[in-house]
DRENKEMAR-893788 format. One record per residue: residue in three letters; residue number from 0; z, y, x of N, C-alpha, C in turn. Coordinates in Angstrom, 1 decimal. Last residue first. Example, Ala and Ser with C-alpha at 12.3 -4.5 7.8 and 13.67 -1.06 7.14 Angstrom:
2
ser / 1 / 7.1 / -2.2 / 12.8 / 7.1 / -1.1 / 13.7 / 7.9 / 0.0 / 12.9
ala / 0 / 7.8 / -5.7 / 13.2 / 7.8 / -4.5 / 12.3 / 7.8 / -3.3 / 13.2
This chain:
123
unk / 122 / 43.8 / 14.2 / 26.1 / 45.0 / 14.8 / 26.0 / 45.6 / 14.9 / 24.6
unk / 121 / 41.2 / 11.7 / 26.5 / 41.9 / 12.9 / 26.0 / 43.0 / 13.0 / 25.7
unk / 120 / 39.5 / 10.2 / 28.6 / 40.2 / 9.8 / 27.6 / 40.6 / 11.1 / 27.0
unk / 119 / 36.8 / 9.8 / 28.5 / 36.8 / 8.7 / 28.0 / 38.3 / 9.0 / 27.8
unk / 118 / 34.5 / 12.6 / 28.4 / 35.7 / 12.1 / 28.9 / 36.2 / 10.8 / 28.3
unk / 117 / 31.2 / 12.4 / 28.6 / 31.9 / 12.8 / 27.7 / 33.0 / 12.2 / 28.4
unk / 116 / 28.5 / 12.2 / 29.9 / 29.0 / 13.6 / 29.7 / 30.4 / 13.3 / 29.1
unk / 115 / 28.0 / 9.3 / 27.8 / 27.0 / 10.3 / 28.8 / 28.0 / 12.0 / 28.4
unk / 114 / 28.6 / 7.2 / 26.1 / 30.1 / 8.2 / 26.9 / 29.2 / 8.9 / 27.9
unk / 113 / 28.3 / 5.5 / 23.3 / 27.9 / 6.1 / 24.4 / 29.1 / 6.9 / 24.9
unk / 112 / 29.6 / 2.5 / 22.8 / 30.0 / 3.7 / 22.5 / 29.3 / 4.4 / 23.3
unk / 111 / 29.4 / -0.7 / 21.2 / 28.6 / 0.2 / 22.0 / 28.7 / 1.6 / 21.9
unk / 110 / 30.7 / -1.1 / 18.9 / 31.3 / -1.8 / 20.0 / 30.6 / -1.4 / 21.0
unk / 109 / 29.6 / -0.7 / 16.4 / 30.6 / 0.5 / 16.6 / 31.2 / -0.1 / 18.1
unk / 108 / 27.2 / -1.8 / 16.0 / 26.8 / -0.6 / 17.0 / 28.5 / 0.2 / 17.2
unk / 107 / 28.9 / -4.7 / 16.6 / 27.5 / -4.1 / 15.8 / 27.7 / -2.7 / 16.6
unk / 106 / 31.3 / -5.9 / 17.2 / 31.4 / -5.0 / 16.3 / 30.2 / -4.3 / 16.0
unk / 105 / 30.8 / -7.1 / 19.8 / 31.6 / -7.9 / 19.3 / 31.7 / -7.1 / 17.5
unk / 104 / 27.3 / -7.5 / 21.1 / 28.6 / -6.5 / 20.6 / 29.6 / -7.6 / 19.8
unk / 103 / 26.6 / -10.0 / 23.6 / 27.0 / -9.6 / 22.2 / 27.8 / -8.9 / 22.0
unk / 102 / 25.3 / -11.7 / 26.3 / 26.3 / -11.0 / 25.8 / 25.8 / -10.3 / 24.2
unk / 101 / 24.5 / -15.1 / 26.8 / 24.0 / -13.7 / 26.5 / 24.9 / -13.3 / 25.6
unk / 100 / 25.1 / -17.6 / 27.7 / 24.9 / -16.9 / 28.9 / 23.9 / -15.4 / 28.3
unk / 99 / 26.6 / -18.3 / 25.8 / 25.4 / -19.2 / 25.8 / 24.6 / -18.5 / 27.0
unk / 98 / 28.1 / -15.4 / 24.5 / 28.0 / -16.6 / 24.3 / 26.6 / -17.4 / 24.6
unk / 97 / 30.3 / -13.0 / 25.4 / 29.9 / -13.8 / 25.9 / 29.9 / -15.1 / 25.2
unk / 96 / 30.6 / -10.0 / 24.2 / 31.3 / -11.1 / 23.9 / 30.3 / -12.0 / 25.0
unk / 95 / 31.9 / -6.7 / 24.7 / 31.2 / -7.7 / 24.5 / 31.8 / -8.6 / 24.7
unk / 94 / 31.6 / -3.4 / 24.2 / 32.7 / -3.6 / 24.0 / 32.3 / -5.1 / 24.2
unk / 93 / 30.5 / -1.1 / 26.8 / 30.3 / -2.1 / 26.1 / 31.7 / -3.0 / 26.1
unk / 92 / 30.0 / 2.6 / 26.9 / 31.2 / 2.1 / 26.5 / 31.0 / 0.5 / 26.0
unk / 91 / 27.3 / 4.0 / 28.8 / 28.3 / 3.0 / 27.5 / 29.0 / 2.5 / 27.6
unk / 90 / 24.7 / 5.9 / 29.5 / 26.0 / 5.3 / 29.8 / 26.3 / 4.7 / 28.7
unk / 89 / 20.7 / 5.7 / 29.5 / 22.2 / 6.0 / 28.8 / 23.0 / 5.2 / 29.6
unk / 88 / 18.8 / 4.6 / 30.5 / 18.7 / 6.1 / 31.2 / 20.6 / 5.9 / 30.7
unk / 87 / 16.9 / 3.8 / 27.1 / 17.1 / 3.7 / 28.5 / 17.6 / 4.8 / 29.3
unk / 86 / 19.2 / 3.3 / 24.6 / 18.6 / 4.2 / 25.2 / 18.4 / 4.0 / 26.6
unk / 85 / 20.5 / 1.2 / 22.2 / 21.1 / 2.0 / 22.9 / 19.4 / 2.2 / 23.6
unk / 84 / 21.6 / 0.1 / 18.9 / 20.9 / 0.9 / 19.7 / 21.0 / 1.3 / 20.8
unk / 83 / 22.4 / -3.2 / 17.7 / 22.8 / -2.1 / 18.6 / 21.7 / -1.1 / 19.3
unk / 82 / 22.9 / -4.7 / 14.4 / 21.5 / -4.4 / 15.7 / 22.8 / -3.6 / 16.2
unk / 81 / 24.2 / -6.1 / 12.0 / 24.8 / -6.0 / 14.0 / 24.0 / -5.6 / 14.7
unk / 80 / 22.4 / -5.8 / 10.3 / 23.5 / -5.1 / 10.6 / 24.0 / -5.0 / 11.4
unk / 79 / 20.5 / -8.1 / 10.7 / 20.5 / -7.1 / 11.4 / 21.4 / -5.7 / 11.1
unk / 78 / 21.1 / -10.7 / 12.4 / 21.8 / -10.0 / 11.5 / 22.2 / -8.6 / 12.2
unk / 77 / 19.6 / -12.0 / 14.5 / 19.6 / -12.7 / 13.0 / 19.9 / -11.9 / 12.5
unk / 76 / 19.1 / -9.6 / 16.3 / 19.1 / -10.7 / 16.2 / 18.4 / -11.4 / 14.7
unk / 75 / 19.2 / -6.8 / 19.0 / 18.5 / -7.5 / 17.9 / 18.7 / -8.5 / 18.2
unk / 74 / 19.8 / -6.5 / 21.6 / 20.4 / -5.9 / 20.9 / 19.4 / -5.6 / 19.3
unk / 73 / 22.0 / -9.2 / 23.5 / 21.3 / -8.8 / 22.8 / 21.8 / -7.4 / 22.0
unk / 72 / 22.0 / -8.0 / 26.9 / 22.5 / -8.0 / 25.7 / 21.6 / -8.0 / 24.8
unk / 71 / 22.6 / -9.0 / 30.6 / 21.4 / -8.9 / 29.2 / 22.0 / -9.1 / 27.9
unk / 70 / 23.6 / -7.1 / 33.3 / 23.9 / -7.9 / 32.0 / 22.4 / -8.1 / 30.6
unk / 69 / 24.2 / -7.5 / 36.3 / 23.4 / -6.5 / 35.7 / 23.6 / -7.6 / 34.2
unk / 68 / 26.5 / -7.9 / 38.2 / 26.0 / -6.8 / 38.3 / 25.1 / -6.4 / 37.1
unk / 67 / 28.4 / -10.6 / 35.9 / 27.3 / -10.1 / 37.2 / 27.0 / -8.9 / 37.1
unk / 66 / 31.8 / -10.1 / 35.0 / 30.2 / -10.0 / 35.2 / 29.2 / -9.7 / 36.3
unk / 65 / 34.8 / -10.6 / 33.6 / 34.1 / -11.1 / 34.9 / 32.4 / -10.6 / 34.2
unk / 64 / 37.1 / -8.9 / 31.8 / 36.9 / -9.8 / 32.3 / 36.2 / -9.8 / 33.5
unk / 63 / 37.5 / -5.1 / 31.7 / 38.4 / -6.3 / 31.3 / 37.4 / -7.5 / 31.3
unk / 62 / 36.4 / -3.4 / 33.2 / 37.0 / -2.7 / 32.1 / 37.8 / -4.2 / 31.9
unk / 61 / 33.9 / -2.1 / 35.2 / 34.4 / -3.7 / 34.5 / 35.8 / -2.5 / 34.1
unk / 60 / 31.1 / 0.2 / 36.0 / 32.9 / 0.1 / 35.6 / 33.6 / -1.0 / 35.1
unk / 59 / 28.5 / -0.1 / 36.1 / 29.2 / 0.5 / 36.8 / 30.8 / 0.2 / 37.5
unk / 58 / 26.0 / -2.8 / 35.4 / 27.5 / -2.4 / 35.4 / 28.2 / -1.6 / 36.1
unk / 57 / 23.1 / -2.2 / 33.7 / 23.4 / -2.1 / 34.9 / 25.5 / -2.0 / 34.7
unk / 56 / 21.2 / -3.9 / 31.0 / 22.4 / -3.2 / 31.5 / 23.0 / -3.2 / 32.9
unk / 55 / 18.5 / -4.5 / 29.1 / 19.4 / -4.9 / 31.0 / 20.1 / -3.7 / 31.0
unk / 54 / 18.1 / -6.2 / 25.6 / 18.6 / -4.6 / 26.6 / 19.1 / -5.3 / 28.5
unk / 53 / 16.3 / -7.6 / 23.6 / 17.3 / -7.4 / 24.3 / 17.4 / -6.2 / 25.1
unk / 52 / 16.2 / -9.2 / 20.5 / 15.7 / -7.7 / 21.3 / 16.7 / -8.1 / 21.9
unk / 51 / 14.3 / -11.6 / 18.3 / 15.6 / -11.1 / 18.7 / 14.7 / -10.1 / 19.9
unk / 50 / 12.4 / -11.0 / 15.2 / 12.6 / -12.0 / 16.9 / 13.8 / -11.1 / 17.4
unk / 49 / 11.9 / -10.0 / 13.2 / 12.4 / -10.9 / 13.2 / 12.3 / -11.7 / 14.5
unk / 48 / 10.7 / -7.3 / 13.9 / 10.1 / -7.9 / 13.0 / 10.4 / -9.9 / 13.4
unk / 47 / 11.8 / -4.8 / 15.2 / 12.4 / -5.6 / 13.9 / 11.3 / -6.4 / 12.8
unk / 46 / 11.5 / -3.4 / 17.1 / 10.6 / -3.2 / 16.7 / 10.7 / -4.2 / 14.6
unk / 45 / 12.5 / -1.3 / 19.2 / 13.0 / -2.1 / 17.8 / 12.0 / -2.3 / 16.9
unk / 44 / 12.0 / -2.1 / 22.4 / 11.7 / -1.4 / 21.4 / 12.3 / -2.0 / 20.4
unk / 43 / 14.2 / -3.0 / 25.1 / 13.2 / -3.3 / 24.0 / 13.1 / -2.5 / 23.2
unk / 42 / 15.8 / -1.5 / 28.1 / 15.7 / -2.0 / 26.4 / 14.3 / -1.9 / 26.0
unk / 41 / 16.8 / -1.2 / 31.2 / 15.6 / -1.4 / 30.0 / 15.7 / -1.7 / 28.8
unk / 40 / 19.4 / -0.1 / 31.8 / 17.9 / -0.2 / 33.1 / 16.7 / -0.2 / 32.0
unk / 39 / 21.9 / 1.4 / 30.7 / 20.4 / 0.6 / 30.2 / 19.8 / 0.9 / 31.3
unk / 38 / 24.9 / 1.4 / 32.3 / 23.9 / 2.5 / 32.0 / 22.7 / 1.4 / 31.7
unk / 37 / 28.5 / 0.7 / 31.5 / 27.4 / 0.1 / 32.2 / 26.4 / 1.4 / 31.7
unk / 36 / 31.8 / -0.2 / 31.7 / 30.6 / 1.2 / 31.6 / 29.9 / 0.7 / 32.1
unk / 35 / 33.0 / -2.9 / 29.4 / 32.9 / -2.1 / 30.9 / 31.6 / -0.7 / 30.2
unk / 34 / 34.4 / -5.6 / 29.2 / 34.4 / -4.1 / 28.8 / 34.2 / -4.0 / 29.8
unk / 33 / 34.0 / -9.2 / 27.9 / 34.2 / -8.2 / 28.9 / 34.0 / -7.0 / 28.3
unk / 32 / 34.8 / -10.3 / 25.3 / 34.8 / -11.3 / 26.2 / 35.5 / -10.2 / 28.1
unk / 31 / 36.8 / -9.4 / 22.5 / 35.5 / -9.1 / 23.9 / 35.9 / -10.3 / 24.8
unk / 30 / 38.8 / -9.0 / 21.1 / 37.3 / -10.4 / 20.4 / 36.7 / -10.3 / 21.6
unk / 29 / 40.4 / -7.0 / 21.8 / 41.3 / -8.2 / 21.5 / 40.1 / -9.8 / 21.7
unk / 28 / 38.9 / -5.7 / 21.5 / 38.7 / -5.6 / 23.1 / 39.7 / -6.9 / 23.1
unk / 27 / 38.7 / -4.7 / 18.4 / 37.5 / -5.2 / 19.4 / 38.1 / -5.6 / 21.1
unk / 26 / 41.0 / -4.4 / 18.3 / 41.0 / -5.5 / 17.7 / 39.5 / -6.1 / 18.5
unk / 25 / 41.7 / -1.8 / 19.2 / 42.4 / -2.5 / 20.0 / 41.7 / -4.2 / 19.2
unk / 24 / 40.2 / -0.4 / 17.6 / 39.8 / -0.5 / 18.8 / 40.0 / -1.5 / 19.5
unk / 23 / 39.3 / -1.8 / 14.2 / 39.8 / -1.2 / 15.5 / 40.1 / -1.5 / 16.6
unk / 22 / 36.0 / -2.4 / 12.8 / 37.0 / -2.9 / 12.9 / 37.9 / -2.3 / 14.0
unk / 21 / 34.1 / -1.8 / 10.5 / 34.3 / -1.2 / 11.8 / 35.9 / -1.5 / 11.9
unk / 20 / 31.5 / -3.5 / 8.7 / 32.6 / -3.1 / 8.3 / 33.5 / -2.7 / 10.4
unk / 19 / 28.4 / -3.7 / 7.6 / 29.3 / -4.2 / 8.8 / 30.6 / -2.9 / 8.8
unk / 18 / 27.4 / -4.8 / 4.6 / 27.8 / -3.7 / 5.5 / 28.7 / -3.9 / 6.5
unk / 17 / 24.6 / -7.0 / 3.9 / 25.9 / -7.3 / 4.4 / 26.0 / -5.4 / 5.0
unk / 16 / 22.8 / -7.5 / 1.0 / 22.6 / -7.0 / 2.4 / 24.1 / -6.8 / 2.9
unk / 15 / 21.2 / -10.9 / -0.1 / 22.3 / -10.2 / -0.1 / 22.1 / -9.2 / 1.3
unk / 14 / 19.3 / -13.1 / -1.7 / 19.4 / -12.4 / -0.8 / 20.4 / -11.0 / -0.9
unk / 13 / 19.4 / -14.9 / -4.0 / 20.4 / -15.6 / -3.0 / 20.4 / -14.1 / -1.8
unk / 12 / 17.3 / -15.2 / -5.7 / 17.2 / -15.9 / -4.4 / 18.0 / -16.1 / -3.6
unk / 11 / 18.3 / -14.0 / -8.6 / 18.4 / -16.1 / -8.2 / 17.9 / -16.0 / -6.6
unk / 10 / 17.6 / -11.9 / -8.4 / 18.9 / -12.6 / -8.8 / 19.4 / -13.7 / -8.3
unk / 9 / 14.5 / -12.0 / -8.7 / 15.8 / -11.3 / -7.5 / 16.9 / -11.8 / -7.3
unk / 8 / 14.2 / -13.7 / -10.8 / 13.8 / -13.8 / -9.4 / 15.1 / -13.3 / -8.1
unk / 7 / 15.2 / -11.8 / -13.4 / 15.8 / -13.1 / -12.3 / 15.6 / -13.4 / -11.4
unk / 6 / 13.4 / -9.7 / -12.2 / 15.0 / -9.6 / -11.8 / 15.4 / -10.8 / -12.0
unk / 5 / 11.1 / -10.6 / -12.7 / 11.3 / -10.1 / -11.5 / 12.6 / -10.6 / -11.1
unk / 4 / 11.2 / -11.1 / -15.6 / 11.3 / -12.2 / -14.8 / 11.5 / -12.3 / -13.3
unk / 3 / 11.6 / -8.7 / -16.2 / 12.7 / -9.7 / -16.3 / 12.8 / -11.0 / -15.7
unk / 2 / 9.1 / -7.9 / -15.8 / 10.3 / -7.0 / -15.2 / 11.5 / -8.0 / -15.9
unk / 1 / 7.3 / -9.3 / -17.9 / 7.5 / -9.2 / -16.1 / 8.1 / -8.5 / -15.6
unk / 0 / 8.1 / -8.2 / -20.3 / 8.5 / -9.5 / -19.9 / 8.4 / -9.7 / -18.4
């Protein structure tokens, strides 16, 4: 009897886990606010116990809109399907949105590309 009452429980709270679905290239940079190559000065640990995380990104390369020299992204929020990992020290490909004077992957981790060492275009 308490293994049925569990699963109603479960059933009935309503909790769902979302898969962030990777949307294309051209569709991300279509949602960005800005693109650019930037390298992490700092990121927060993940520590994921429901407060938001951020990262300082230095801008090398603008790619498409307007930014100040150094950017704060989140990379922990509400939805943690859209975390973004990135690494102090690292380059990247940020694909971002601008809202409320803090930038956002527009696509969860597939809108933060590393590019350390790697040609951005190919033959």
């Amino acid at each position: 009897m308490k293994w049925r009452l569990g699963l109603v429980l479960l059933r009935s709270s309503g909790a769902v886990a979302m898969e962030l679905r990777e949307v294309s290239f051209d569709e991300k940079v279509q949602r960005a606010t800005v693109v650019f190559i930037g390298v992490v000065e700092q990121a927060e640990p993940h520590a994921h116990n429901f407060r938001r995380e951020f990262a300082e990104v230095k801008v090398e390369s603008l790619l498409k809109g307007t930014v100040p020299s150094t950017v704060r992204l989140e990379t922990y929020g509400s939805i943690a399907e859209e975390a973004v990992f990135v690494t102090k020290g690292r380059r990247y490909l940020f694909i971002l949105r601008l809202h409320q004077g803090t930038y956002y992957s527009v696509n969860g981790h597939f809108a933060v590309i590393p590019v350390d060492g790697k040609p951005l275009i190919t033959e």
